[in-house]
C-alpha positions in Angstrom: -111.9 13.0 24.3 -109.1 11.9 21.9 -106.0 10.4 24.2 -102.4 11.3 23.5 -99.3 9.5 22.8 -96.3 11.6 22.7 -93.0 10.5 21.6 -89.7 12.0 22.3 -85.9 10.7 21.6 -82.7 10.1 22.9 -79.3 9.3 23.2 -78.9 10.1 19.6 -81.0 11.7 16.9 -82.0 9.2 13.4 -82.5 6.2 15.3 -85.8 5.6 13.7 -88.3 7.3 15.9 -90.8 8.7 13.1 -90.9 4.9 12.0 -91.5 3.4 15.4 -94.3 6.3 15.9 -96.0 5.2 12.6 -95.7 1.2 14.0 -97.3 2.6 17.2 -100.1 3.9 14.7 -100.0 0.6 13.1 -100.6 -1.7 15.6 -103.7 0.8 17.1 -105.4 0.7 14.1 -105.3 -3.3 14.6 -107.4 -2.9 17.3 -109.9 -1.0 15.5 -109.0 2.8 16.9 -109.3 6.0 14.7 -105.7 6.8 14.5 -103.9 10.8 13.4 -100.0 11.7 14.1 -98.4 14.9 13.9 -94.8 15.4 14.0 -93.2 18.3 15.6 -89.8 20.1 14.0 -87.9 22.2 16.3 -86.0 24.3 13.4 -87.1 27.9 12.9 -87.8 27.5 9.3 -91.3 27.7 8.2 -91.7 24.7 6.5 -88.9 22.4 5.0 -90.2 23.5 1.3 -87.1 25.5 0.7 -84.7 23.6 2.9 -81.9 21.6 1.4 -82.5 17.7 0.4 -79.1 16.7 1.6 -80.1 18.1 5.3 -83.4 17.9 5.5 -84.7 14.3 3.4 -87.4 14.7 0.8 -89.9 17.3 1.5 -93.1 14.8 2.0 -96.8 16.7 0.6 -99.9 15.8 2.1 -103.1 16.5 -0.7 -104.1 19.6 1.0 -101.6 21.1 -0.4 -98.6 21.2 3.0 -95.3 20.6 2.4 -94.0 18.7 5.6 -91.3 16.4 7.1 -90.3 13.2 5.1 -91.5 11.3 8.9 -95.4 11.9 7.6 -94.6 9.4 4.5 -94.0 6.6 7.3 -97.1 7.8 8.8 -99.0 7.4 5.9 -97.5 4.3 4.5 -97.8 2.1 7.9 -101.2 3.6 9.0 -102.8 4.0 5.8 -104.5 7.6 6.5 -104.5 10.3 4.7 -102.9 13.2 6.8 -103.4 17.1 6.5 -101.4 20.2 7.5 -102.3 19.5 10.8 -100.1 17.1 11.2 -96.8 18.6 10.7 -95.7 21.9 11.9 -92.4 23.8 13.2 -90.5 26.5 15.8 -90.8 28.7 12.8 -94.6 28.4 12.3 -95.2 28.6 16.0 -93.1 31.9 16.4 -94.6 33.3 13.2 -98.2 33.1 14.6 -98.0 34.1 17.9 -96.2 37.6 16.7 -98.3 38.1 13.7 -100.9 37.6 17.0 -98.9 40.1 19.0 -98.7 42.2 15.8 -102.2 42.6 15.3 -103.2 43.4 18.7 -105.0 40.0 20.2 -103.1 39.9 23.4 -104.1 43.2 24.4 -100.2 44.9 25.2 -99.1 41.5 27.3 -95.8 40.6 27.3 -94.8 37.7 25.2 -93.1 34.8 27.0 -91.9 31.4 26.1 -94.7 30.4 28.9 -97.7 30.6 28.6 -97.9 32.3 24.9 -95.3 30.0 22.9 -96.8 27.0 24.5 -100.4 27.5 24.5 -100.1 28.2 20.4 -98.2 24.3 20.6 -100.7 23.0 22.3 -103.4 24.5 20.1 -101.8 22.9 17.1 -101.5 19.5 19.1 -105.6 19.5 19.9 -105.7 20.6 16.2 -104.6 17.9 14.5 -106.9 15.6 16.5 -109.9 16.2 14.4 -109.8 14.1 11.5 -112.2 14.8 8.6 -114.4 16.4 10.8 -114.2 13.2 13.5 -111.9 13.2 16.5 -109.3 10.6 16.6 -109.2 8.2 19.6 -105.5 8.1 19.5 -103.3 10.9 18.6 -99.7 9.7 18.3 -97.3 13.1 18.5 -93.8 12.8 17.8 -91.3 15.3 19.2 -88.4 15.9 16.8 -84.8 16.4 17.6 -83.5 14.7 20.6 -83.8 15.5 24.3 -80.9 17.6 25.8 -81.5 20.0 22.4 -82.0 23.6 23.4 -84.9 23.9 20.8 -87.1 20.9 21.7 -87.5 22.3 24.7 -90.7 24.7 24.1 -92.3 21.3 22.6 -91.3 19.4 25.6 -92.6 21.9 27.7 -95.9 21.8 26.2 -96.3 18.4 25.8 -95.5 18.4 29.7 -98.5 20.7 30.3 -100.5 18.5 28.3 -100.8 15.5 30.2 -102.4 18.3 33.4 -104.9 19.8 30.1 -106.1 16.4 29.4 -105.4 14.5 32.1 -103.2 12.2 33.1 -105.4 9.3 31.7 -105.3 10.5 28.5 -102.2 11.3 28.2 -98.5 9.2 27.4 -94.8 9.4 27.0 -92.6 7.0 25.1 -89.1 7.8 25.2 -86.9 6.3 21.9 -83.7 5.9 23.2 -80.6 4.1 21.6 -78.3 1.3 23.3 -75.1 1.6 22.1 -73.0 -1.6 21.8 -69.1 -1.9 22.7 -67.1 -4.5 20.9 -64.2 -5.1 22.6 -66.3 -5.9 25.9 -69.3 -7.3 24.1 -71.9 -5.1 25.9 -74.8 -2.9 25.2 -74.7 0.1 27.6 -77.8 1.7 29.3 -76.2 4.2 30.8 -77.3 6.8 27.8 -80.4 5.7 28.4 -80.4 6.6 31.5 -78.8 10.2 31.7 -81.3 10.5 28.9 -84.0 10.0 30.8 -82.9 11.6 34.0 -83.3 15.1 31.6 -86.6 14.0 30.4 -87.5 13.6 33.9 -85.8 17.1 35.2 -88.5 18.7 32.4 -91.2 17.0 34.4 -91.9 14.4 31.9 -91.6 10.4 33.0 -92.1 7.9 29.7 -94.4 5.1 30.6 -92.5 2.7 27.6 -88.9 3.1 26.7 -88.5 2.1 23.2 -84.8 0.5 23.2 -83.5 0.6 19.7 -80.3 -1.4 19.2 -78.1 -3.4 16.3 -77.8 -6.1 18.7 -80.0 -8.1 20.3 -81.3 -6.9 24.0 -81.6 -9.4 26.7 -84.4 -9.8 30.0 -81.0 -8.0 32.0 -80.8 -5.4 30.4 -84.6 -4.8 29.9 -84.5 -5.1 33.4 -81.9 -2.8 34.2 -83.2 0.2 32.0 -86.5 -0.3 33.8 -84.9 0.0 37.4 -83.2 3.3 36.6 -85.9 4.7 34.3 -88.5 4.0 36.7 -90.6 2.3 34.4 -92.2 -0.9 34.8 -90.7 -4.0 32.9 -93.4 -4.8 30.3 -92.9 -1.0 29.2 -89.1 -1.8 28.3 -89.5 -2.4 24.7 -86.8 -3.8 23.0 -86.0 -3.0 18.9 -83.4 -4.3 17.3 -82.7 -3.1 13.7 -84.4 -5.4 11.1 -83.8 -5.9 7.7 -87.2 -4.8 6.7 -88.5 -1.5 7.8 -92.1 -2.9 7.8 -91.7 -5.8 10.4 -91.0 -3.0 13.2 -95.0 -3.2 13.7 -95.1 -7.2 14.4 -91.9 -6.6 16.1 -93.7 -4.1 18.6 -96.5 -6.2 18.4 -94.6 -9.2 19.3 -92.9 -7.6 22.0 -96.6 -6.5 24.0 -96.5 -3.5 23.5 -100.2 -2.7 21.8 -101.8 -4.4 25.1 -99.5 -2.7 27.5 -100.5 0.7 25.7 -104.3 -0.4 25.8 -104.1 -1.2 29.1 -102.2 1.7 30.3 -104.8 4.4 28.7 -107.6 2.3 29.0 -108.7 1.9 25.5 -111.7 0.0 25.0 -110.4 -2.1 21.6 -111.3 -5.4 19.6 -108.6 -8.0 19.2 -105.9 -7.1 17.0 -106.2 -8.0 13.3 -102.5 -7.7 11.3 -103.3 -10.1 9.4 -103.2 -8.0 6.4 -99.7 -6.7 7.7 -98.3 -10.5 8.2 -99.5 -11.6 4.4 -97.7 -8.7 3.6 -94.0 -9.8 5.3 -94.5 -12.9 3.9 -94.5 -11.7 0.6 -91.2 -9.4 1.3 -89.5 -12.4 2.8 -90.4 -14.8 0.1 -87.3 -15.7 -2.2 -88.1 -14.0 -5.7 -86.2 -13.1 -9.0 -84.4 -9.5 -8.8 -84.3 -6.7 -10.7 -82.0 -3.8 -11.1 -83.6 -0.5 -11.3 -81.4 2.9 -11.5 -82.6 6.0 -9.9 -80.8 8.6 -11.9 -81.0 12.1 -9.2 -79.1 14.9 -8.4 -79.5 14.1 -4.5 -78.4 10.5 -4.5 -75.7 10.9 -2.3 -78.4 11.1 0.8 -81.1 8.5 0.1 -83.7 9.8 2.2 -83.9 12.9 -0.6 -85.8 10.2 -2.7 -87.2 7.8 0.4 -90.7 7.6 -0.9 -89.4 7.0 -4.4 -87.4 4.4 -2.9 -90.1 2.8 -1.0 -92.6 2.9 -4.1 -90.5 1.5 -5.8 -90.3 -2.0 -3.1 -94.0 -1.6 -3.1 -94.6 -2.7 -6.5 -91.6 -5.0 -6.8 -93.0 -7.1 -4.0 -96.9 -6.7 -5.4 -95.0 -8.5 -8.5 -93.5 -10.8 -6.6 -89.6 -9.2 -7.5 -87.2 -8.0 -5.5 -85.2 -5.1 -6.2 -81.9 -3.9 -6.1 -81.5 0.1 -6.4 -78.8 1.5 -8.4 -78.2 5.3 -6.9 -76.9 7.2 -10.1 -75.7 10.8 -9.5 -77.0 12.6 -12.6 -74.1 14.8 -12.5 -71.3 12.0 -13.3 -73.3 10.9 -16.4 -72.6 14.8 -17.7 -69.0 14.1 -17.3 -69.0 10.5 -18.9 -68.7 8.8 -15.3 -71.1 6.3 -14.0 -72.7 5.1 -17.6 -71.3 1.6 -17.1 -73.9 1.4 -13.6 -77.1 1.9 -16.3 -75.9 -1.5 -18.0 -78.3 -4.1 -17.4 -80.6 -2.2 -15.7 -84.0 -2.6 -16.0 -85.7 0.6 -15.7 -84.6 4.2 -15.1 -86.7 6.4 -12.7 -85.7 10.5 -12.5 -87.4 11.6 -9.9 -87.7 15.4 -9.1 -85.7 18.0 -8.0 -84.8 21.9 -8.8 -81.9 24.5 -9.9 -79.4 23.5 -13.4 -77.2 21.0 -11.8 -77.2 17.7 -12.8 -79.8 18.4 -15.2 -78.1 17.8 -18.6 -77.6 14.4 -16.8 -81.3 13.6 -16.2 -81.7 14.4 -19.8 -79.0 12.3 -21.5 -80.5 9.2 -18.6 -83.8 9.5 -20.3 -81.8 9.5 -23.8 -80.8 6.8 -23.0 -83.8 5.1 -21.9 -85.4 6.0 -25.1 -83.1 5.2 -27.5 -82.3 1.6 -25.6 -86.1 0.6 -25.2 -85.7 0.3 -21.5 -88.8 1.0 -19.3 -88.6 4.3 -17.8 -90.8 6.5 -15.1 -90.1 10.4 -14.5 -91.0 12.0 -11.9 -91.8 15.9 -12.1 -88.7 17.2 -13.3 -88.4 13.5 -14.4 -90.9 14.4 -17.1 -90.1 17.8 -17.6 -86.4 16.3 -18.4 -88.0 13.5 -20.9 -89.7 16.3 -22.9 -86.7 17.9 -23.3 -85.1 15.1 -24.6 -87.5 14.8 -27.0 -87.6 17.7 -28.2 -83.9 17.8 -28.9 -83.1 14.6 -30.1 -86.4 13.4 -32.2 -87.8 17.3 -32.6 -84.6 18.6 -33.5 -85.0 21.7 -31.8 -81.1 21.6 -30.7 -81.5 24.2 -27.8 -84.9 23.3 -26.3 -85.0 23.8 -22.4 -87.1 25.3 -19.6 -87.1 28.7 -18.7 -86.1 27.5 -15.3 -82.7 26.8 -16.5 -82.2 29.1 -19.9 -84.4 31.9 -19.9 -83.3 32.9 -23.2 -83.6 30.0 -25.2 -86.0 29.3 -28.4 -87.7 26.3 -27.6 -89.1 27.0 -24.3 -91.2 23.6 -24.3 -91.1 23.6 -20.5 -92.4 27.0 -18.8 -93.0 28.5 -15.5 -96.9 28.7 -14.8 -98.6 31.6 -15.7 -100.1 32.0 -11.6 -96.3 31.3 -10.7 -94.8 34.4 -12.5 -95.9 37.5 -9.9 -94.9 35.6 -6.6 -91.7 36.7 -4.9 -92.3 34.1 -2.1 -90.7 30.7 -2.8 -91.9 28.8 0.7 -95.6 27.2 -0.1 -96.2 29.1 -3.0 -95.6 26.0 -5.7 -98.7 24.5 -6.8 -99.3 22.0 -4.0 -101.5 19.0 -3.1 -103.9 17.4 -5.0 -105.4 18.1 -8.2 -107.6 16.2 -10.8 -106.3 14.9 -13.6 -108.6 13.1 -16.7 -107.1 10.0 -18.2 -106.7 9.6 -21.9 -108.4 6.0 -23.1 -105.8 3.0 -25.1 -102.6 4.6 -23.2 -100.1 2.9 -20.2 -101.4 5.7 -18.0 -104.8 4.3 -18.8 -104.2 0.7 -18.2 -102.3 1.2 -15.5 -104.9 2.9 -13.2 -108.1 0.5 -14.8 -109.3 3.2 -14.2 -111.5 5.9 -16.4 -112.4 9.5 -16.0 -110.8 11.5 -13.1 -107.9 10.4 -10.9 -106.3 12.9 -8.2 -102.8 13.2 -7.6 -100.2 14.9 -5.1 -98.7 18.1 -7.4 -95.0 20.0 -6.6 -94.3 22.5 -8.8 -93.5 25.9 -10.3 -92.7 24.5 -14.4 -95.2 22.9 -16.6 -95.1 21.7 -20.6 -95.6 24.8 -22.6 -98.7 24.6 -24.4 -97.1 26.1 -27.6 -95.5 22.9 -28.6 -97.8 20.5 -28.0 -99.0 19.9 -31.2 -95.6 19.3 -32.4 -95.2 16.8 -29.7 -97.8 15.0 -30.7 -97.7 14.9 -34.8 -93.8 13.7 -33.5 -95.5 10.6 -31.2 -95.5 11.7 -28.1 -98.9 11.2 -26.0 -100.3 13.1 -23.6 -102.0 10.7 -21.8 -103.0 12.9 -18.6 -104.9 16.4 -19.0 -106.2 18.9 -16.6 -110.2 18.7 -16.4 -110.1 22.0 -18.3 -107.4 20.2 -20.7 -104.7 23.0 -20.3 -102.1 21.4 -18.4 -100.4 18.2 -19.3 -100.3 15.5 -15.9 -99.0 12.7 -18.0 -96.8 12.3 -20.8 -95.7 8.8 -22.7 -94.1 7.6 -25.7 -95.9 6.0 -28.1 -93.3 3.6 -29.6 -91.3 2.5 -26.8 -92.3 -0.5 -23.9 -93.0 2.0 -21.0 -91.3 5.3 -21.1 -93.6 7.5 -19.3 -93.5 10.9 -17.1 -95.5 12.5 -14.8 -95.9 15.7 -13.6 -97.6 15.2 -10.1 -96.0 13.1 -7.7 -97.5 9.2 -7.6 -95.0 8.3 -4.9 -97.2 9.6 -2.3 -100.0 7.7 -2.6 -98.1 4.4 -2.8 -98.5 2.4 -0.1 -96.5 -1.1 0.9 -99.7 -3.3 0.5 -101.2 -1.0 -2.3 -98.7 -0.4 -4.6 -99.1 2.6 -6.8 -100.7 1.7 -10.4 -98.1 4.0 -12.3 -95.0 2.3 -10.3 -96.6 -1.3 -10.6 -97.2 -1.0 -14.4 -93.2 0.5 -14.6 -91.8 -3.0 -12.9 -94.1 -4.7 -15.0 -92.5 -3.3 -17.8 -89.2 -4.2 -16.0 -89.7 -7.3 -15.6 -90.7 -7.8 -19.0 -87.4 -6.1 -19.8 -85.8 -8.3 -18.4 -87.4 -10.8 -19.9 -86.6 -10.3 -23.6 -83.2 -9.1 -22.8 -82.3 -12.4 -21.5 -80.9 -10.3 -18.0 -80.9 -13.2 -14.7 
């Protein structure tokens, strides 16, 4: 029988409890467990597919096809597993099942409560998501989103409660995330949040075995002590975190701190000697001095980072595999439409567009990859960051003056990006984009191509409604465009590249999901490449 791990929050929501929950993951694997996580979302939509970027963070998609919470990229990135629609799932998905259940007759005219009905469907999706591939995990790590005290966490926690009696309480564990907050004018961190925080926890029927204390300052053996006196907790399971400059030490840091024994010991897992060997080589390299770049990320929801985190991180990935740091220049697409912001592409030394949907911004996107073009400075796209480059191209070296996608002119001439012809009957926008992965066949002598070392097939993460429109692609070509990635069946364009430019190259899946910090991703690692070599011949420090 799998054993669980469930982690809940408090004090105050974002203090980096999806992170901390992949470390967790981390430092299991070490020790040579089959590791899953699922995360938990307490809002009544669906799925986040159709939910805002500036609330909700990029929308994260695993490659069968779900689209989940940003918190499953850390999962995948620290753990290096490849999650499924299992792990993610929300208030809305929950309440959608059990009255489609109650709609269709399967609890035989009962009334529906909260208890047991609610629950039991939570706890169905928990035990779910411990089979792996057709394995069971050893360790499922579950975290509960929101933060304690929230009205609709509260069916989770309830269920996560009844758990630990389902599986027993061997098998079953609470960490609690909590924050110390830090007064200046006294010079103190205070516990008591922590504390009141969890007091509630405890009211539910739910006692953490390891606090996780997150702080900006450092946490001394007092206060340690203190929170494990009033949290009834033991001291070794006080676990101190103070906010590091590099979001992938938090592993050594918890590993440093005892925690991966302590949780060993207190579920009795029968594991080797931990091996992060792999994950210290790796900090190493981060905290090694190296030469910087400057690379602009040219999006229409820059003003929230997290709307582009796994761009972000893939593009640290494959700085660091070149042995480069980076500096990330957040460009809001929209200010280059009104002349603002061009002065922040000087000296850059790549542009990435990453994806995103509706008009705005959009004339921005395309006069960014205008300028990448037309300067000879390396440049990725993303999605809509290809769709965007096409455009371009078609307007400025095509001379078709009007060309656009039907997603933002319907009526225009030069529809050289189009909505899929499976996409055109569905009324349904939530899950209904093409998701996941698909195959896509590499064309031989291209950047795509030497990029992946790779021939025949590769399989990639997809998001979206809007492809190249067939009807011009000859055009495209006879003007030297390449398409370097095709469908198996050739219909649909994965990849498109420039011939007579350094790197300027778009794609129409995703590659920032499968980048991983100790794998970088081939396309990002060839775009730095070109950076660097940018950089390079333009004599930039």
């Amino acid at each position: 029988m799998p054993k669980y791990i469930f982690c809940t929050g408090g004090v105050v929501s974002s203090v980096g409890k999806g992170v901390t929950a992949a470390a967790i993951g981390r430092i299991l694997k070490a020790r040579g467990l089959k590791v899953t996580l699922q995360k938990m979302d307490p809002y009544i939509n669906v799925d986040p597919g159709t939910m805002s970027p500036y609330q909700h963070g990029e929308v994260y998609v695993t490659a069968d096809g779900a689209e989940t919470d940003l918190d499953l990229g850390h999962y995948e990135r620290f753990v290096d597993i490849e999650l499924t629609r299992a792990s993610n799932f929300t208030t809305g998905q929950v309440y959608a099942e059990v009255i489609s259940k109650e709609r269709s007759g399967d609890y035989l005219g009962a009334t529906i409560q909260m208890i047991p009905h609610i629950t039991n469907e939570i706890k169905r999706r928990i035990v779910r998501a411990s089979h792996v591939n057709g394995e069971d995990a050893d360790i499922v790590i579950v975290e509960v989103g929101g933060t304690v005290g929230d009205i609709e966490s509260l069916p989770f926690l309830e269920a996560i409660r009844q758990m630990r009696r389902d599986v027993g309480r061997e098998n079953a564990l609470y960490i609690h995330v909590t924050f110390l907050p830090y007064i200046a004018a006294t010079g103190e961190l205070k516990t008591k949040p922590t504390q009141h925080s969890v007091r509630e926890l405890r009211g539910l029927g739910i006692q953490p075995r390891v606090i996780i204390a997150r702080s900006d300052h450092p946490v001394t053996k007092e206060v340690s002590e203190k929170i494990a006196l009033f949290s009834d907790v033991e001291t070794r399971g006080v676990i101190p975190l103070v906010t590091t400059p590099h979001l992938y030490e938090v592993p050594l840091r918890l590993e440093e701190a005892g925690l991966g024994d302590y949780l060993a010991e207190a579920l009795s897992l029968n594991v080797q000697a931990p091996d992060l060997s792999e994950w210290h080589d790796l900090l190493e390299r981060i905290r090694s001095p190296k030469p910087k770049i400057r690379i602009a990320i040219v999006g229409k929801y820059t003003s929230l980072h997290d709307s582009y985190l796994s761009v972000r991180e893939s593009i640290y990935h494959a700085a660091v595999a070149n042995q480069h740091d980076v500096d990330v220049e957040w460009i809001y697409s929209g200010d280059l439409e009104k002349g603002k912001g061009w002065e922040r592409l000087e000296g850059v030394a790549g542009v990435v567009v990453p994806g995103g949907f509706g008009y705005r911004g959009i004339e921005g996107k395309i006069l960014a990859a205008q300028w990448a073009r037309e300067n000879q400075v390396p440049y990725l796209g993303l999605c809509l960051g290809m769709q965007v480059m096409c455009i371009e191209y078609a307007r400025h070296v095509l001379g078709w003056d009007d060309a656009n996608s039907t997603e933002f002119d319907n009526a225009t001439q030069h529809p050289v990006i189009d909505l899929m012809p499976e996409q055109k009957e569905l009324s349904d926008k939530g899950g209904t984009m093409r998701l996941g992965h698909y195959a896509c066949q590499l064309v031989p002598d291209s950047h795509a191509h030497t990029a992946y070392q790779v021939g025949g097939l590769i399989y990639e993460r997809h998001r979206h409604r809007w492809e190249l429109n067939n009807q011009f692609r000859e055009a495209f070509e006879e003007a030297g465009m390449c398409f370097s990635g095709l469908s198996p069946n050739g219909m649909l364009v994965e990849i498109a590249e420039i011939e007579d430019h350094p790197f300027m190259l778009g794609s129409q899946f995703h590659p920032e999901f499968q980048s991983r910090p100790n794998k970088a991703h081939p396309l990002f690692s060839a775009f730095i490449q070109a950076a660097v070599e940018h950089n390079k011949q333009t004599g930039q420090p």
